[in-house]
VEXSEFI-944600 format. One line per 5 residues: their letters; for each residue x, y, z of N, C-alpha, C. Coordinates in pm, 1 decimal. Atoms other than C-alpha are relative to their C-alpha. Layout:
REM residues N
a) X:Y:Z:X:Y:Z:X:Y:Z; ...
//
This chain:
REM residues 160
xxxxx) 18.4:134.3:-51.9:12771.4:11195.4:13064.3:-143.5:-12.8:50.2; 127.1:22.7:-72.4:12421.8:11039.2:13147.2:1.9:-65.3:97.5; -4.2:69.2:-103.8:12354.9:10951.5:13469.6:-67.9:-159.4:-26.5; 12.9:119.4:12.3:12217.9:10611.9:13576.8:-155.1:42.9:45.5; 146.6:-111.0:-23.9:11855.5:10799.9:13643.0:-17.0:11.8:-118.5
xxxxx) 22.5:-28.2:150.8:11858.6:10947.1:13315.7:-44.6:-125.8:-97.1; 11.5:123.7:77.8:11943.6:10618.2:13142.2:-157.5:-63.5:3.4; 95.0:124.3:-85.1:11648.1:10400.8:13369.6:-131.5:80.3:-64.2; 100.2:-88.1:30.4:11425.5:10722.7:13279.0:-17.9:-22.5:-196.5; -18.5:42.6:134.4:11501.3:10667.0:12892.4:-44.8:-155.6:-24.5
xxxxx) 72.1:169.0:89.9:11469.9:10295.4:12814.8:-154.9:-9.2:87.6; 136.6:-2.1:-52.4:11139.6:10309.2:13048.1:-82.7:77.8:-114.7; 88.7:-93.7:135.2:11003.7:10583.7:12786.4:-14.0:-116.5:-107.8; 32.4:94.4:105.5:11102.9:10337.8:12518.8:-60.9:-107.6:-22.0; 94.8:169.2:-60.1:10978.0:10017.9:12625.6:-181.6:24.0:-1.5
xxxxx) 167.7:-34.1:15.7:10635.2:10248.5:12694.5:-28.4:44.4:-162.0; 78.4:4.5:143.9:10618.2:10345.7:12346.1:24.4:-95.9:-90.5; -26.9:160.8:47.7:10746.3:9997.7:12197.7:-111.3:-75.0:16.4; 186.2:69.6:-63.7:10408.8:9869.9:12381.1:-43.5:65.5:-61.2; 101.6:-105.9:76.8:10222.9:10158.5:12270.1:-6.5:-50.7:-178.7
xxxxx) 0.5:14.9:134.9:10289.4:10077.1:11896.1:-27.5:-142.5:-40.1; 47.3:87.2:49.2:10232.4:9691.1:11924.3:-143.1:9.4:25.5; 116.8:55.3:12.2:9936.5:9708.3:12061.1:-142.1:94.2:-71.5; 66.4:-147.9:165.6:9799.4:10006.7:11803.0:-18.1:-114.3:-112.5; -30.2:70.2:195.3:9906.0:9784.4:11514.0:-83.1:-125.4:83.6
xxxxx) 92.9:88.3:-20.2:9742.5:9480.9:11722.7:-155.9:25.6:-6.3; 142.1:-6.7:-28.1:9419.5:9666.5:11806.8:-63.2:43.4:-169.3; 88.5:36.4:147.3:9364.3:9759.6:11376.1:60.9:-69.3:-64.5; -24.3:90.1:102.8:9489.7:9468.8:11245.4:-169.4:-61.1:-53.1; 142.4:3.3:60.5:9161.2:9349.9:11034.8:-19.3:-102.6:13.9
xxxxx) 66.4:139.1:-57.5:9191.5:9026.6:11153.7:-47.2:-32.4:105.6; 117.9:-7.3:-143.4:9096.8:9096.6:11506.8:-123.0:25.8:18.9; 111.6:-63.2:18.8:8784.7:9235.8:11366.8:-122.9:-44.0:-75.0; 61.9:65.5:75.2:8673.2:8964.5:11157.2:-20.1:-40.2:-110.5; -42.5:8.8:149.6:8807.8:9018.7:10811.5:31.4:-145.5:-41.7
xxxxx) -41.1:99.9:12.3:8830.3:8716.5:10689.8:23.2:15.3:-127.6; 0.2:-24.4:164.4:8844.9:8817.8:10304.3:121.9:-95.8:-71.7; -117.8:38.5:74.6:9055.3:8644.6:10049.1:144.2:20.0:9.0; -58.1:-77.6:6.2:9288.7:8872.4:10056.3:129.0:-0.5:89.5; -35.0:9.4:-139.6:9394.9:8878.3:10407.0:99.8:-61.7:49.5
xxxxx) -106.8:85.1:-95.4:9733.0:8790.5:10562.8:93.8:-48.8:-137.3; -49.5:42.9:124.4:9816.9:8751.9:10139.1:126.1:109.8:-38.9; -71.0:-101.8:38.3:10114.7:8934.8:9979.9:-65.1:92.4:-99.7; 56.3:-96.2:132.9:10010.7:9225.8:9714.6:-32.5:-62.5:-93.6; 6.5:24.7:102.9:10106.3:9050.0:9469.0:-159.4:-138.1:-15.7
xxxxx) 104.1:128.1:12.5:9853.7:8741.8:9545.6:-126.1:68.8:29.9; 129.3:-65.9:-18.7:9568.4:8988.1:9630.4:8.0:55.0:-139.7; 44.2:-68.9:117.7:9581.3:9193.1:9273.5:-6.9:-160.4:-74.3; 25.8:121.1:89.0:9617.3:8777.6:9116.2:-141.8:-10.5:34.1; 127.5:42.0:-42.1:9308.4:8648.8:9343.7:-99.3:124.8:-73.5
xxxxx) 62.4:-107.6:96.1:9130.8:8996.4:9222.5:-44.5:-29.4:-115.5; 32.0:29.1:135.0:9178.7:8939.7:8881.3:-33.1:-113.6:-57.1; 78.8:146.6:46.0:9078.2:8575.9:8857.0:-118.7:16.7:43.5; 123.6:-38.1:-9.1:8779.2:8690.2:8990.0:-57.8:81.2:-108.5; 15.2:-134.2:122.1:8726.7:9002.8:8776.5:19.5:-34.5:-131.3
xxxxx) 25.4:6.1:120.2:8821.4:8889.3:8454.3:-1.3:-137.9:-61.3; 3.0:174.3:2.3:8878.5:8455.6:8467.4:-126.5:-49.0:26.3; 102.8:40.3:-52.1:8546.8:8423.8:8628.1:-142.2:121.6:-48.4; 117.7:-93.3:109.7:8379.3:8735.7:8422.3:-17.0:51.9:160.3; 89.6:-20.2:-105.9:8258.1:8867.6:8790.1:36.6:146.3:53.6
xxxxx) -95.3:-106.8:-35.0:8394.7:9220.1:8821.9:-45.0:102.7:155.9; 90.9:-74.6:-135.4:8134.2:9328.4:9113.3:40.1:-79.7:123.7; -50.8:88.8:-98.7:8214.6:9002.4:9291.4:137.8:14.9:49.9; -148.7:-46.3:-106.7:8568.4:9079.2:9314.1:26.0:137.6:95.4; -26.8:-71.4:-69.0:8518.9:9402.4:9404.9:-50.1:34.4:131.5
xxxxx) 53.2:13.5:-111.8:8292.6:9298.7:9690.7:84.7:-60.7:67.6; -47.8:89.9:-76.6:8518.9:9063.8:9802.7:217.5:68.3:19.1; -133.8:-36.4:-4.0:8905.1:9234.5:9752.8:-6.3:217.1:-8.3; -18.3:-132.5:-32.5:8786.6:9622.2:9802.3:-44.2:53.1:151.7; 38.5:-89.1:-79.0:8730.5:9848.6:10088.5:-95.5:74.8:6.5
xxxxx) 80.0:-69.2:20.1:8481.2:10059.5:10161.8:21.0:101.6:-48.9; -59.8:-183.1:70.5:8684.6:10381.4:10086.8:108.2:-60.6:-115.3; -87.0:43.2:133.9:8858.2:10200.0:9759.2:-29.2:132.8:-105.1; 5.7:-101.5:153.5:8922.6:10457.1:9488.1:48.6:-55.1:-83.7; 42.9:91.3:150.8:8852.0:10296.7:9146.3:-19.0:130.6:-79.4
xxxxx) -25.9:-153.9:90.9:8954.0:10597.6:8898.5:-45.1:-45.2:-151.6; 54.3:50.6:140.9:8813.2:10388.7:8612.3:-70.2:-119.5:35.6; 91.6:115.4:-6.0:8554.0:10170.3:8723.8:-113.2:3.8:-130.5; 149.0:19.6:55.9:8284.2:10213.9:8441.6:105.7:-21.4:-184.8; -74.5:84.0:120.5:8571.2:10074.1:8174.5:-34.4:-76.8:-109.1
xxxxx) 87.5:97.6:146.7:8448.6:9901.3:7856.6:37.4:-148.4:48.7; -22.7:136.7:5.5:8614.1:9565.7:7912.9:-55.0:-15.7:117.6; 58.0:12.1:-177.2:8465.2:9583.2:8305.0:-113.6:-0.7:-7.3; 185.0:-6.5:-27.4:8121.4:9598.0:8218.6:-47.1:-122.3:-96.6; 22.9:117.8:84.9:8134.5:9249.2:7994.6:-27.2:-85.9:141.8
xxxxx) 57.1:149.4:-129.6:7918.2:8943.9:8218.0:112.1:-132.6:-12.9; -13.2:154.6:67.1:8099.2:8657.7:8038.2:182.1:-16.0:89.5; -148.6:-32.3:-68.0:8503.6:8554.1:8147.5:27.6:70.6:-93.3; -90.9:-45.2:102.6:8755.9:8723.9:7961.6:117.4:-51.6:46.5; -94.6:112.0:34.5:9062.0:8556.0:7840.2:137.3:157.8:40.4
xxxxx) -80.9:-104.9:-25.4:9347.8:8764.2:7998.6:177.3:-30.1:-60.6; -120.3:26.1:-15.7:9729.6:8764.4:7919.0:79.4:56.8:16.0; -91.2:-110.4:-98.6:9982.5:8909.0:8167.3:109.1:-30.1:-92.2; -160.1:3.7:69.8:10274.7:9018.3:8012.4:112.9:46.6:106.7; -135.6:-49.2:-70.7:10478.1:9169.3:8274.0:-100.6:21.8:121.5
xxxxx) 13.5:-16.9:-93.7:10390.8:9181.8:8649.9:129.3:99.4:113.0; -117.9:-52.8:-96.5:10578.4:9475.8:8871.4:-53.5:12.5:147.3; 59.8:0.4:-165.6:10506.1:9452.8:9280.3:120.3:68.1:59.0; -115.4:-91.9:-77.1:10707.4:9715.5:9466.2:-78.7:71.4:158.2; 25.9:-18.0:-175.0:10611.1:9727.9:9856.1:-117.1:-37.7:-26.6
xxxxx) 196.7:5.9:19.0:10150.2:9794.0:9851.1:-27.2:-25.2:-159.1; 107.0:-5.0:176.4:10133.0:9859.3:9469.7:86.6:-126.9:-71.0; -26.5:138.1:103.5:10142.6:9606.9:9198.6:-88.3:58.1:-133.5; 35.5:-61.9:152.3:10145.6:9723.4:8817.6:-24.8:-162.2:-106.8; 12.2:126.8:64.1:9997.5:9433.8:8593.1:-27.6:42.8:-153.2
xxxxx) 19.1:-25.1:148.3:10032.6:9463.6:8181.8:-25.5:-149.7:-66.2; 98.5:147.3:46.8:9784.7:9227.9:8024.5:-61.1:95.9:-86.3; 119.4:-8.1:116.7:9599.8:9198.9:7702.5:-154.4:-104.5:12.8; 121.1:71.7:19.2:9255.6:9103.7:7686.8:-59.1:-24.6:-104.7; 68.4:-11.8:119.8:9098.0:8928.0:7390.9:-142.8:66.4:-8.8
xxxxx) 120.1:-26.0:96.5:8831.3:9024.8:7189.5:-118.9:-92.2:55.8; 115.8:40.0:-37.3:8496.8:8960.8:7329.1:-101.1:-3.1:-103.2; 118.8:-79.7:59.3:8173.7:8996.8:7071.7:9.7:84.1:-38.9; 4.4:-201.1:60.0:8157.1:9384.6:6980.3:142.3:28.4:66.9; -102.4:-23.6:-54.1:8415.7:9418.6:7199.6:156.7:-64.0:-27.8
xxxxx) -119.8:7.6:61.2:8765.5:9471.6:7072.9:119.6:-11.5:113.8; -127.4:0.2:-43.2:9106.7:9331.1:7210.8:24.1:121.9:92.2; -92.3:-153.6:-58.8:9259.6:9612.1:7488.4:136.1:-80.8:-1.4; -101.0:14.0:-109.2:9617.8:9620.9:7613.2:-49.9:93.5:90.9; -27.7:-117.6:-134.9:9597.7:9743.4:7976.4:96.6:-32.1:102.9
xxxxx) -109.2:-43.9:-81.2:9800.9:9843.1:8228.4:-47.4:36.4:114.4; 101.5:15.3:-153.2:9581.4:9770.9:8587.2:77.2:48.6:95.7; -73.8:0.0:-104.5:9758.7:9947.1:8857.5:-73.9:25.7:142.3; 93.6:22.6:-118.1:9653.3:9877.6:9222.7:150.0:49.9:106.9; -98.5:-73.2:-172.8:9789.5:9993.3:9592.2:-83.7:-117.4:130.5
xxxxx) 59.3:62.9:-129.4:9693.5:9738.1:9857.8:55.4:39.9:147.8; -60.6:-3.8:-125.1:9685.1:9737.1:10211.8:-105.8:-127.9:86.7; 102.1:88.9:-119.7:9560.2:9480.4:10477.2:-83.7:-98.4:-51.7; 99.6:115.0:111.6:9474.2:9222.7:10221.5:-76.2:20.1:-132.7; 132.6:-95.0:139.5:9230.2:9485.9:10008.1:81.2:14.7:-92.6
xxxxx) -35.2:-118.2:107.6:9266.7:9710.9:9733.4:-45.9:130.8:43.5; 40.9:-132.7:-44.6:9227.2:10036.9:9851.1:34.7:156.6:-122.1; -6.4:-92.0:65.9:9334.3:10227.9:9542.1:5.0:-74.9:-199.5; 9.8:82.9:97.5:9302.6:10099.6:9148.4:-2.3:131.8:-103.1; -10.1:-103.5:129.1:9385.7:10317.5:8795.1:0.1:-123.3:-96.4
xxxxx) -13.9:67.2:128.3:9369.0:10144.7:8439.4:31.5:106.9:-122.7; -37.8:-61.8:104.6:9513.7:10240.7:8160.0:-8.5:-70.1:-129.0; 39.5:79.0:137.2:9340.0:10102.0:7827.8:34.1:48.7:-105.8; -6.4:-77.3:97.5:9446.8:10102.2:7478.0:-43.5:-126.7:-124.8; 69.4:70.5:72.9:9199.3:9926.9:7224.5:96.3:-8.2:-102.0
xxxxx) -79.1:53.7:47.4:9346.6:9704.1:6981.2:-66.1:-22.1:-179.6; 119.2:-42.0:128.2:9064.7:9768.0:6671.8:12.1:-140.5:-63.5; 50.7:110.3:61.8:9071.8:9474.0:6467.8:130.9:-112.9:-14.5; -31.1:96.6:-39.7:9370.2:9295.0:6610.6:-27.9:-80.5:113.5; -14.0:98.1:-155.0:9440.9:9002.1:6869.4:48.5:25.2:101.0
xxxxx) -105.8:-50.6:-99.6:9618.7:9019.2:7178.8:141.0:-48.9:-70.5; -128.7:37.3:39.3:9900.1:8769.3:7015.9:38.9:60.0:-125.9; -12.5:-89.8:40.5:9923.4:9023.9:6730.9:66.8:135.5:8.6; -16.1:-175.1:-40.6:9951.0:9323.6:6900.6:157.4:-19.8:43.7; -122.6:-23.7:32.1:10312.1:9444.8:6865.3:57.0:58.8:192.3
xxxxx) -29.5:26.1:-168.2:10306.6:9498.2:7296.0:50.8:-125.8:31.4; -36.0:156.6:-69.6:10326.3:9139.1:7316.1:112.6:-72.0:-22.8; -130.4:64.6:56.6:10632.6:9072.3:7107.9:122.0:32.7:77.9; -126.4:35.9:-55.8:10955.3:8943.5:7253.1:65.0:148.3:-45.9; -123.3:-43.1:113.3:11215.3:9237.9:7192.3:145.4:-28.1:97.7
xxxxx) -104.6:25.3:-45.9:11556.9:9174.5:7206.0:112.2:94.0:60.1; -22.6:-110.8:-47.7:11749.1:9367.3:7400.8:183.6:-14.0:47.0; -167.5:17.3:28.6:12110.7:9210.9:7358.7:10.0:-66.1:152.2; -63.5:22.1:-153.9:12128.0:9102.5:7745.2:-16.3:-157.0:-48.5; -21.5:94.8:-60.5:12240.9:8760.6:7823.6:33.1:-52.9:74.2
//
């Protein structure tokens, strides 16, 4: 049996670390600090969209990453063939997965100039509005389209 001491001694502990933990998570939230970024106060999924309308709708791939990365962002394929084109590129998401921080996006990009059609497969990890982590997975499409490429086709899969 716990006394009535014990008890008073217990929820007092809790209550002090209940405080303790809001005002942790209050003192680095990134908006107390001035963050004002795009990003910010957005779900995952609307930070890897905003991102990529920057990055590949608006051609600007430095601009987004000034504006939706971190300072400690790890970019495991930043020097990418389709990432180093100035102009927009014409993107088309085929499947969007968002599961808690990360968000997996499968999009084809047309054919630029020299530059041939990819499918890729952009996967990102946000936190706190950013991107703090980013992989790609490209697979050139040689002398088809995106609406071509046999990724993009409907398959049927019997469910109704």
């Amino acid at each position: 049996m716990i006394n009535q001491r014990t008890l008073n001694g217990l929820t007092i502990a809790a209550g002090l670390l209940l405080t303790a933990y809001v005002a942790q998570d209050l003192h680095f939230n990134p908006r107390w600090y001035g963050d004002d970024g795009p990003g910010v106060a957005k779900l995952p999924r609307e930070v890897v969209a905003g991102y990529m309308n920057v990055a590949y709708a608006m051609g600007e791939p430095a601009r987004a990453a000034e504006w939706y990365y971190t300072g400690k962002t790890v970019d495991l394929t930043p020097q990418a063939v389709y990432r180093q084109h100035s102009a927009p590129l014409q993107s088309t998401v085929r499947q969007v997965v968002a599961e808690g921080l990360n968000v997996a996006v499968h999009h084809c990009v047309d054919a630029v100039g020299t530059l041939p059609a990819h499918e890729l497969v952009d996967m990102f990890r946000t936190a706190n509005g950013r991107i703090v982590w980013r992989k790609t997975i490209a697979q050139p499409l040689g002398d088809q389209s995106c609406a071509e490429s046999a990724l993009g086709k409907p398959v049927d899969l019997g469910l109704k």
